[in-house]
NULUM-132788 format. One record per residue: residue in three letters; residue number from 1; z negated, y, x negated of N, C-alpha, C, CB in turn. Coordinates in steps of 0.02 Angstrom, whole numbers, plus 50000, padded with zeros to 5 digits. Each point is the difference from the previous one (the first is absolute). Glycine has a CB too. Example, Ala and Ser with C-alpha at 12.3 -4.5 7.8 and 13.67 -1.06 7.14 Angstrom:
2
  code  pos     nz     ny     nx    caz    cay    cax     cz     cy     cx    cbz    cby    cbx
   ALA    1  49610  49716  49340  50000  50059  50045  50000  50060  49955  49938  49941  50095
   SER    2  50098  50112  49923  49997  50059  49958  49963  50055  50039  50108  49968  49941
This chain:
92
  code  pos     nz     ny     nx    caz    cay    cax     cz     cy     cx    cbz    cby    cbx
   UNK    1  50000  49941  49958  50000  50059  50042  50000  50062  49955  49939  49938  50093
   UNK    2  50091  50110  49912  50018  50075  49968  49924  50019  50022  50155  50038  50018
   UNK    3  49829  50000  49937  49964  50043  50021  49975  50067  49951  49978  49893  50073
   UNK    4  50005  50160  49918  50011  50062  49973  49919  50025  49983  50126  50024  50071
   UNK    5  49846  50009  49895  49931  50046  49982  50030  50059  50019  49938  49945  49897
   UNK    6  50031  50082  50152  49976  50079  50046  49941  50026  50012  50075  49976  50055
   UNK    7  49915  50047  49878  49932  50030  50019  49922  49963  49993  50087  50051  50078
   UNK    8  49935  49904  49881  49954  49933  50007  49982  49935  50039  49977  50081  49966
   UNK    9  50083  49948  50082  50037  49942  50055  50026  49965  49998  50005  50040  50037
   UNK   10  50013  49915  49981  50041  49926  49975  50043  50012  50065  49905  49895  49929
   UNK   11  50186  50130  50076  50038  50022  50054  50058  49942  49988  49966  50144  50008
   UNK   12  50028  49813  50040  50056  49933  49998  50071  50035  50057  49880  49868  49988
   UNK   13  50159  50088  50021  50078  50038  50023  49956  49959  50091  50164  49990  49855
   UNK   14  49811  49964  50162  49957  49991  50045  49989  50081  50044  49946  49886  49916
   UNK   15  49998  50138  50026  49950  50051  50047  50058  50055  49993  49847  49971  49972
   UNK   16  50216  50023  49983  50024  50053  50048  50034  50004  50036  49982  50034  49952
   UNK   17  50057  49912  50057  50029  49973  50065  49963  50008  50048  50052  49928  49955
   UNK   18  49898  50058  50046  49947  50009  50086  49982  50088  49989  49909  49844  50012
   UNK   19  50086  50194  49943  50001  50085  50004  50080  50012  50021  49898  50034  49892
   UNK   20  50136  49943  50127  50086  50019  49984  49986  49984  50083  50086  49954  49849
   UNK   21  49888  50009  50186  50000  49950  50062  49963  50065  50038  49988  49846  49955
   UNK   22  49933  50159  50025  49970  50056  50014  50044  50066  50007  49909  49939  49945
   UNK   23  50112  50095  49985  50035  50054  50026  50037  50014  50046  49987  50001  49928
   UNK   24  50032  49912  50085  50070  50035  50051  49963  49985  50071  50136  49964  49922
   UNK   25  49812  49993  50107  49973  50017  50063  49965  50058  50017  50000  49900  49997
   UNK   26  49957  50121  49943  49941  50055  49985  50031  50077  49980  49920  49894  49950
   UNK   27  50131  50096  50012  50013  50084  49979  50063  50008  49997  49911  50020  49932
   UNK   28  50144  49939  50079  50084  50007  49991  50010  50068  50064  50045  49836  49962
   UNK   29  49936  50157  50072  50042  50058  50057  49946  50051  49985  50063  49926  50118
   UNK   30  49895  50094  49863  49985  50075  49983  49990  50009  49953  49968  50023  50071
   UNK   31  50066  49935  49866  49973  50019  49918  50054  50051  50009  49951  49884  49912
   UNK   32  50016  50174  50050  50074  50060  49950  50012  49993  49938  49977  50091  50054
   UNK   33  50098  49895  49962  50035  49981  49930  50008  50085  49992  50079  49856  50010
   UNK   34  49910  50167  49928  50014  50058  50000  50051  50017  49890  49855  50025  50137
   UNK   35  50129  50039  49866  50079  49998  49906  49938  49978  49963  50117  50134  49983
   UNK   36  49827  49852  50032  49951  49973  49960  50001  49932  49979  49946  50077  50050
   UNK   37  50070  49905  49985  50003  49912  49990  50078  49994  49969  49913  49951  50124
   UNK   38  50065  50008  49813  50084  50013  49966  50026  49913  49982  49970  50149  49918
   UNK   39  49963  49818  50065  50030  49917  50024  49994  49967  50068  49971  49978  49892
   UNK   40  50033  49965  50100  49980  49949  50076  50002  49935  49961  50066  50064  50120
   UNK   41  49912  49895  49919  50010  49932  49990  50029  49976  50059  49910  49988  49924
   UNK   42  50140  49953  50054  50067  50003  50035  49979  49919  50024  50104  50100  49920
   UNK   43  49896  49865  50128  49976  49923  50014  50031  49999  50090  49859  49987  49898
   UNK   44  50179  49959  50072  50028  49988  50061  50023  50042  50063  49942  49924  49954
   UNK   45  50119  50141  50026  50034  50050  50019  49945  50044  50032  50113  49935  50011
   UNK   46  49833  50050  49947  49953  50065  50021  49960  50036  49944  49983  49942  50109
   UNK   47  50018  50125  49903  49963  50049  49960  49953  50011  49997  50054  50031  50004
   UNK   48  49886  49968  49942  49944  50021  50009  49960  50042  49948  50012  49911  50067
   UNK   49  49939  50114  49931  49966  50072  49977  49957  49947  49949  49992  50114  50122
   UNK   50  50043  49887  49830  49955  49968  49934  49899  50009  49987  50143  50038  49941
   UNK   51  49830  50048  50087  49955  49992  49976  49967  49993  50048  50018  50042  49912
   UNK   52  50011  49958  50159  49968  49980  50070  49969  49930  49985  50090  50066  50081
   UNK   53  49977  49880  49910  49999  49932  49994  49955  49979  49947  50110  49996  50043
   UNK   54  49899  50039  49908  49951  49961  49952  49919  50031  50020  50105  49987  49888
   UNK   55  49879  50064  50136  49939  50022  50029  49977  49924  50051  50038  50159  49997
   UNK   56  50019  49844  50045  49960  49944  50057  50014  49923  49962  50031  50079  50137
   UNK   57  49994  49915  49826  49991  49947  49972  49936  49967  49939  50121  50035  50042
   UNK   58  49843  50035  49951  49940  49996  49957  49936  50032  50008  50081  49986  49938
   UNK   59  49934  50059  50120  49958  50022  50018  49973  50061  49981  50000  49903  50016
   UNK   60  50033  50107  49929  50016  50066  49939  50018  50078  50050  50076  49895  49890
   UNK   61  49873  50152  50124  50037  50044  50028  50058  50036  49975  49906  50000  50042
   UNK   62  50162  50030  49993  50026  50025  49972  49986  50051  49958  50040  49953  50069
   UNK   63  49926  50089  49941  49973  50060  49941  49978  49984  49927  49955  50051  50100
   UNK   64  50035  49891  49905  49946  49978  49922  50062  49966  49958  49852  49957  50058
   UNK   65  50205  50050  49950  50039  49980  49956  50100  50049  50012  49890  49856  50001
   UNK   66  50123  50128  49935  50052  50046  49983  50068  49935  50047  49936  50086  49842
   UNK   67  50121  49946  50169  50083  49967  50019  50024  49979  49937  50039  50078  50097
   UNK   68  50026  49929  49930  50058  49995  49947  49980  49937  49939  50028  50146  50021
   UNK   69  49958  49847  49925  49987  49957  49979  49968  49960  50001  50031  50045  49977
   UNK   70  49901  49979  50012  49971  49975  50003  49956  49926  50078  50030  50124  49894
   UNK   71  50013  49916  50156  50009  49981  50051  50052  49912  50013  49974  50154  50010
   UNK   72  50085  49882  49968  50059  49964  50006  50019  49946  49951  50028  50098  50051
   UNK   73  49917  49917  49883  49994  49933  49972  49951  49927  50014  50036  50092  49929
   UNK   74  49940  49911  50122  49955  49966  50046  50043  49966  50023  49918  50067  50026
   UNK   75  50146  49976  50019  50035  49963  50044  50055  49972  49962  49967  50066  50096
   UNK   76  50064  49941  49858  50034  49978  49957  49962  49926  49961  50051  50136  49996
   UNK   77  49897  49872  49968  49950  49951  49995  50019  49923  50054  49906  50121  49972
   UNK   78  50084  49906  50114  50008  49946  50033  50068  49986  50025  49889  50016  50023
   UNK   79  50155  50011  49942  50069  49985  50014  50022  50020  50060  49992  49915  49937
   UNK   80  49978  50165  50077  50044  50049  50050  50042  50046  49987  49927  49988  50048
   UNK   81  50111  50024  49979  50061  50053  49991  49976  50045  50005  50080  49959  50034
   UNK   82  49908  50113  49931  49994  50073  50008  50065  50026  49974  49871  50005  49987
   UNK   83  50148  50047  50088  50043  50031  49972  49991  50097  50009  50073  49866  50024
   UNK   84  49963  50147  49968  49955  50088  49951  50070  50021  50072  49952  50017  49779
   UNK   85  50013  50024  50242  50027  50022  50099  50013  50081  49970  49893  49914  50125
   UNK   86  50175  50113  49914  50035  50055  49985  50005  50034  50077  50068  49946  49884
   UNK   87  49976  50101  50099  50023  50013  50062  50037  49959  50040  49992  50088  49956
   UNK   88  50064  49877  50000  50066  49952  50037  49933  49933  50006  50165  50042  49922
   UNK   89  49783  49958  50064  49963  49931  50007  49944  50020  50065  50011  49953  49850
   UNK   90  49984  50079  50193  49951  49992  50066  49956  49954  49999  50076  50034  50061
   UNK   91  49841  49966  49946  49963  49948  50022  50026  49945  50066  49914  50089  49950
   UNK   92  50070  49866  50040  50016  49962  50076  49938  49990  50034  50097  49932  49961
């Protein structure tokens, strides 16, 4: 089983599959994607907010940790796609 160090957390591709599951019953229709958010993680023709997902996947609030890399090498770690979102790239 994959699994990643976050924070002193032990984050397997498991718990974030079930945060990826969560987001989308719990926060997909009123999260704001806004020019702030510049990756996603890309799983099964859906988009998602890297430091959202890894927050609910560890329990880690979003505030207590930085994006972009340090973030997206977690999800890379468990063999997820991040891809870096533009204008021609819209959240889904």
């Amino acid at each position: 089983m994959a699994s990643t160090i976050f924070k002193g957390k032990k984050i397997t591709r498991e718990m974030v599959l079930e945060a990826m599951k969560r987001f989308d019953t719990e926060h997909r229709t009123d999260f704001n994607w806004s020019r702030r958010h510049k990756y996603a993680v890309k799983h099964e023709g859906r988009r998602y907010p890297p430091k959202e997902i890894l927050s609910l996947a560890s329990g880690v609030r979003v505030g207590e940790f930085s994006g972009g890399i340090e973030t997206n090498c977690r999800f890379w770690e468990l063999g997820f796609e991040v891809i870096r979102l533009g204008p021609e790239t819209p959240p889904q």
